[in-house]
N, C-alpha and C positions, 0 to 999 in steps of 0.2 A: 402356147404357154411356155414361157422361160423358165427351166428349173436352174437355180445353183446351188443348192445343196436341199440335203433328203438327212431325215433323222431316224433312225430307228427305237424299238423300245421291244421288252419281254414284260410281261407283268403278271400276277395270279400265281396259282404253282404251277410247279412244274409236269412238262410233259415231253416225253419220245421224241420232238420236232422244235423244240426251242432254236438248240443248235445248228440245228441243218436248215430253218427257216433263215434264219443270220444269215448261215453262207449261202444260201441261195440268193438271199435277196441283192447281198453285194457282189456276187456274181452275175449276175442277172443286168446291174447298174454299170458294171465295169464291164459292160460286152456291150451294151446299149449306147450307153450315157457315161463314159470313161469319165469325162470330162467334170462330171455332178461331184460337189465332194458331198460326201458323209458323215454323219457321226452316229453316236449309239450312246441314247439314256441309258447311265446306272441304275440298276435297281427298277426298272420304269417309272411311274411318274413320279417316282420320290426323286429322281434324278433329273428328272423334267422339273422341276419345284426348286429342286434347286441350283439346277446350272451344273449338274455336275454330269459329267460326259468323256465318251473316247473319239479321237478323233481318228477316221478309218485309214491309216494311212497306205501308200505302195505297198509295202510287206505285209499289212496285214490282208491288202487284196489279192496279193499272188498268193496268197496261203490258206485262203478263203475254204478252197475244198478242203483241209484237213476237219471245220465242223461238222463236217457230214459224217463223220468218226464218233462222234460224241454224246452222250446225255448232257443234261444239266442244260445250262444259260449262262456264255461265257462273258455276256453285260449284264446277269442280274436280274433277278426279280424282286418284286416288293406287293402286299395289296393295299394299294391306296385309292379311296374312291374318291376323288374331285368335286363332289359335291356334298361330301360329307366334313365341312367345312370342322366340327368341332372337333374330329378326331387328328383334324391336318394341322389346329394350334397347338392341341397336347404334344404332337410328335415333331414342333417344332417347324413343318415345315411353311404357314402362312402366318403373317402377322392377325392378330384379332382382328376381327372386323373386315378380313381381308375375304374378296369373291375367290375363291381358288382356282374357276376356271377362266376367271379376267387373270389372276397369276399364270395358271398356264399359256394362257393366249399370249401376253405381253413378252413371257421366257421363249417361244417360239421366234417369236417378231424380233428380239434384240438377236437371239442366234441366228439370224436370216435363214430360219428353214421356211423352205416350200412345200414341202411335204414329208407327212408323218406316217410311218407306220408301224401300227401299234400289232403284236399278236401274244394272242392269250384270250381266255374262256369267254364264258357270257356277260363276267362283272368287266372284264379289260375291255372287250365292244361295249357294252353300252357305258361305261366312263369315257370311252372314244366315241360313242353318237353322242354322250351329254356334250363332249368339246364341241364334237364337229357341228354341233347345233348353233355355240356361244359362238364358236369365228362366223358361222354363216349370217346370221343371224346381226354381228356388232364389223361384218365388213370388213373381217380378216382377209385377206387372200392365202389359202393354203389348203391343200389338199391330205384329207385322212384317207389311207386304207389298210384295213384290219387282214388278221391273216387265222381261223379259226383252232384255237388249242382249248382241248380237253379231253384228257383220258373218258368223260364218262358219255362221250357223243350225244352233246344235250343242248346242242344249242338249235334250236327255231330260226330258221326254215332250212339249216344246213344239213344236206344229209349223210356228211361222214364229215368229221374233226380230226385234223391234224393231229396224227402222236395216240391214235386210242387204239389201229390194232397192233400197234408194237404193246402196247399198257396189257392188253389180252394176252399176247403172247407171251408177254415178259412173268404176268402173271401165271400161267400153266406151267411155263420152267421154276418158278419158286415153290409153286406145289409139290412137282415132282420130289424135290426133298424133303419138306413136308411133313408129305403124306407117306413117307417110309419110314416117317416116326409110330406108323401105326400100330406097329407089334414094340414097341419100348415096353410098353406096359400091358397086361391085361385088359380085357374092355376098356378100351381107349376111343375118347371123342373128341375130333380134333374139330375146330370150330377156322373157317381159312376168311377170314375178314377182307373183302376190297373193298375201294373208296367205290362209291356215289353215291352224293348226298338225297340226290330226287329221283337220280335212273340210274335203272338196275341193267342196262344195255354191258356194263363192263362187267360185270360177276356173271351175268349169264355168257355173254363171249367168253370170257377165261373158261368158264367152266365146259364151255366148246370144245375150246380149244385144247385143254386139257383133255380131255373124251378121246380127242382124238388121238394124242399119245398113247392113253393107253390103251387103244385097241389096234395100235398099228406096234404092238407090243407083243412077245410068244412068253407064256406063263406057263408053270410047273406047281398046279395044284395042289400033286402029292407032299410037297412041301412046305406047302403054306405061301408058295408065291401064288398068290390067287389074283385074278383082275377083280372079281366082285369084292376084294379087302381092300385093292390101290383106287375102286372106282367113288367117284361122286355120290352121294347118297343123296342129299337135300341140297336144292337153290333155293335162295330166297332174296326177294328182291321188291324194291316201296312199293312196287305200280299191282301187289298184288295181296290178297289175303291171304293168311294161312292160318287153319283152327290148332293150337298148340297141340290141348288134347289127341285131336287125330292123328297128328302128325310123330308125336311121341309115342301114341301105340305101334306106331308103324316100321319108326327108327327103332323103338324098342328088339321088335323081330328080328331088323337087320343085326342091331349085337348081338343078340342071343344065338344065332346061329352063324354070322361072321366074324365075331368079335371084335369089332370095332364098328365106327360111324363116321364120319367126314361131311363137310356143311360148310357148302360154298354161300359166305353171308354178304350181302350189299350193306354197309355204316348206314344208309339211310333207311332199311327195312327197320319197321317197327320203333321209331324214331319219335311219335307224338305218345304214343307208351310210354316210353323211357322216358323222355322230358316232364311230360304231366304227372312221373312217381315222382321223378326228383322234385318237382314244384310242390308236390303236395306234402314232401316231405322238408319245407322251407328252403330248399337249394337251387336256385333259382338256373341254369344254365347259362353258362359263356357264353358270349355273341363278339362276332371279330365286328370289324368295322361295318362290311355288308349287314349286317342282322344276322347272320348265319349264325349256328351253333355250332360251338367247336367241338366237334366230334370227338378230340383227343381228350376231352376232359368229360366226358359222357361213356365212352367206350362200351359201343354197343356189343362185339365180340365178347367180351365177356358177362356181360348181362344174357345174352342168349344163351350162354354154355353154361349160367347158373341155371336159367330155367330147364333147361333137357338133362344136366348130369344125372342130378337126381331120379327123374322122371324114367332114363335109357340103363341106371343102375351102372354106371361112368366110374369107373376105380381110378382111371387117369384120364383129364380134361387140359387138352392144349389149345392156347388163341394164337395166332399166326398175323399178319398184317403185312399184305403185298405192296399196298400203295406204294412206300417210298421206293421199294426196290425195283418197282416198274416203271413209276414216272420218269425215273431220272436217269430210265437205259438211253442210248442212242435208238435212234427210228430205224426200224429193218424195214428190209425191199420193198414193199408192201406202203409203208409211209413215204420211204424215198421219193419212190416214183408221184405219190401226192403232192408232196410238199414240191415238187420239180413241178409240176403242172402249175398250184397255186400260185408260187416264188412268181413265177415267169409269165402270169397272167395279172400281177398284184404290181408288177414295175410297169406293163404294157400300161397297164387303168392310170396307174398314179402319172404315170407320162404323159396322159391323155387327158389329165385334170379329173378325173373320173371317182369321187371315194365311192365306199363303200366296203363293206367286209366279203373278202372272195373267200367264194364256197359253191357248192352244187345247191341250187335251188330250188328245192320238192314242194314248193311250191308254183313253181316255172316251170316243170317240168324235166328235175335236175339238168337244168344248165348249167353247167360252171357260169356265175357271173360275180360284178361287185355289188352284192344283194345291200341295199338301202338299209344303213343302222337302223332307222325307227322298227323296224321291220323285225330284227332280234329278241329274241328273247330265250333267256336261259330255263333250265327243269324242262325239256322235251321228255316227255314219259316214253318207256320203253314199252312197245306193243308184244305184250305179254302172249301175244296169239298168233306171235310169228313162227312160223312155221318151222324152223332149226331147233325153237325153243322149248315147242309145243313136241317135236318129236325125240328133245335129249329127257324131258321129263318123262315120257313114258317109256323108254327106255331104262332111266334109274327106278321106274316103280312109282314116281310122284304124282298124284291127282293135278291136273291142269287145273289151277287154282281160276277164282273168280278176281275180277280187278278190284284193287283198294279205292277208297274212298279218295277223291281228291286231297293229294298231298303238298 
């Protein structure tokens, strides 16, 4: 297979490894394949759609390692799904009537790419298997390979996501300040919101990792620096039930004799609640492009801290919200060394003609390989009866809840 040029893209939000996936990958092509030029979709496939691009050049290869420095996405994200043709004339980018993934196909073919690769969540792979279908399929020659991002490690059959335990971690450091808002006020119940919409894999991780600061921490009682006031009191998370009632006589005791409460929340626990008050109350819920409900305009964190103030007798209630401030860290050591393995196994495949989304495959038998797009899928529930999990809850005191209903 002759490569001459290789495309990049970010797409979906953001996470811990956008950046450092970028410079790996042109790192990886300019140790290989010097010779390949580059470019890199704005925005991802809105930049795909419409021709709008950077072209990689010398300096920006030799400088390639300073992304490994960084959060964010220095070509951009966007969510656009490519088969959601109505939402792609509203926003201007196909003409009516236009296929959008014959537009992307044809926008490939005139930029003479050979290979695409795409990284970002479960909607940027499978927007990337709906392509890699349409070129196989109408006799493109080009090759896709995805590279797996989301904080909420939820993609099917991958079993760890680029950029999620920096997301953990970055979460437990937001806490730490926080949760030192605990004594501002009397009975104080701080409510700490992180994203996942269907898996609670990242709020139960944060809340790990959290755990473990504060017990590798030396406390002064006598003063009111206490670990049971700075510690976790309740996770909650979609893959699980929780009976309020019980749960607020329980929190209840923790204020009354620690004066305060802490409530590490998943956006997606308790989610069809919330949605079916608001419907029944004629307000129907935002939906982005994917069908998703937009969490921002729902705001579960504070619907929970309405239900328990009252309930825990709450004189001051704080909602917190980690996600942006963890997505968009740089990926610590722990990612690095991932995104280093994937980068460098994602140029070997795409050299080799080889798509597919690399990742370990727990279905293989976590091999790292280029696991076949059809094969993806996003909302991997978090096994509530994993063992870290099962032993931070009885630890803070929390009954090992029974699983939720399919969410």
């Amino acid at each position: 297979m002759t490569v001459r040029k290789v495309a990049l893209l970010t797409a979906g939000g953001f996470a811990p490894c956008l950046s450092s996936a970028v410079g790996g990958l042109i790192e990886r092509y300019t140790e290989l394949a010097p010779e390949v030029e580059i470019i890199a979709y704005k925005h991802g496939y809105q930049g795909l759609l419409a021709a709008d691009y950077i072209t990689i050049t010398p300096e920006i290869r030799a400088g390639a390692g300073l992304l490994h420095r960084f959060g964010g996405s220095p070509i951009g994200n966007s969510r656009v799904k490519l088969t959601n043709a109505k939402d792609l004339v509203k926003r201007g980018l196909v003409a009516e009537g236009a296929n959008p993934l014959q537009v992307a196909a044809e926008r490939l073919t005139a930029d003479g790419v050979d290979i695409l690769h795409t990284i970002g969540g479960d909607d940027t792979n499978t927007t990337a298997a709906d392509l890699a279908a349409y070129l196989a399929e109408n006799d493109y020659a080009l090759t896709v390979v995805g590279l797996p991002k989301t904080i909420d490690n939820d993609v099917i059959p991958i079993k760890q996501s680029l950029g999620a335990w920096t997301a953990a971690q970055e979460g437990a450091r937001f806490a730490q300040n926080i949760i030192g808002e605990h004594n501002s006020g009397s009975r104080m119940l701080i409510v700490h919101e992180v994203m996942g919409r269907h898996c609670g894999w990242l709020t139960a991780a944060t809340a790990a990792e959290y755990r473990k600061w504060v017990d590798a921490q030396e406390w002064l009682p006598e003063i009111g620096l206490s670990a049971e006031a700075w510690d976790v009191h309740a996770v909650y998370v979609p893959e699980a039930e929780f009976d309020l009632e019980s749960e607020a006589t329980r929190l209840r005791e923790i204020m009354d004799r620690v004066g305060n409460v802490t409530i590490f929340l998943s956006e997606g626990a308790g989610m069809d609640t919330i949605v079916g008050q608001l419907e029944a109350a004629g307000t129907p819920a935002e939906r982005d492009p994917f069908g998703h409900v937009k969490l921002d305009t729902v705001n579960p964190g504070a619907w929970f801290a309405k239900q328990f103030a009252e309930k825990l007798g709450a004189e001051k209630v704080m909602v917190q919200k980690s996600g942006y401030y963890s997505r968009a860290a740089p990926a610590n050591a722990e990612d690095l060394r991932l995104i280093k393995s994937m980068t460098d196994f994602a140029v070997d495949s795409a050299l080799r003609g080889e798509s597919g989304c690399i990742g370990h495959d727990e279905e293989a038998g976590d091999v790292l390989r280029a696991i076949e797009f059809s094969r993806l899928k996003g909302g991997k529930a978090f096994d509530i009866h994993t063992a870290w999990f099962v032993d931070m809850l009885s630890v803070i005191g929390q009954p090992v809840p029974k699983a939720a209903a399919a969410h």
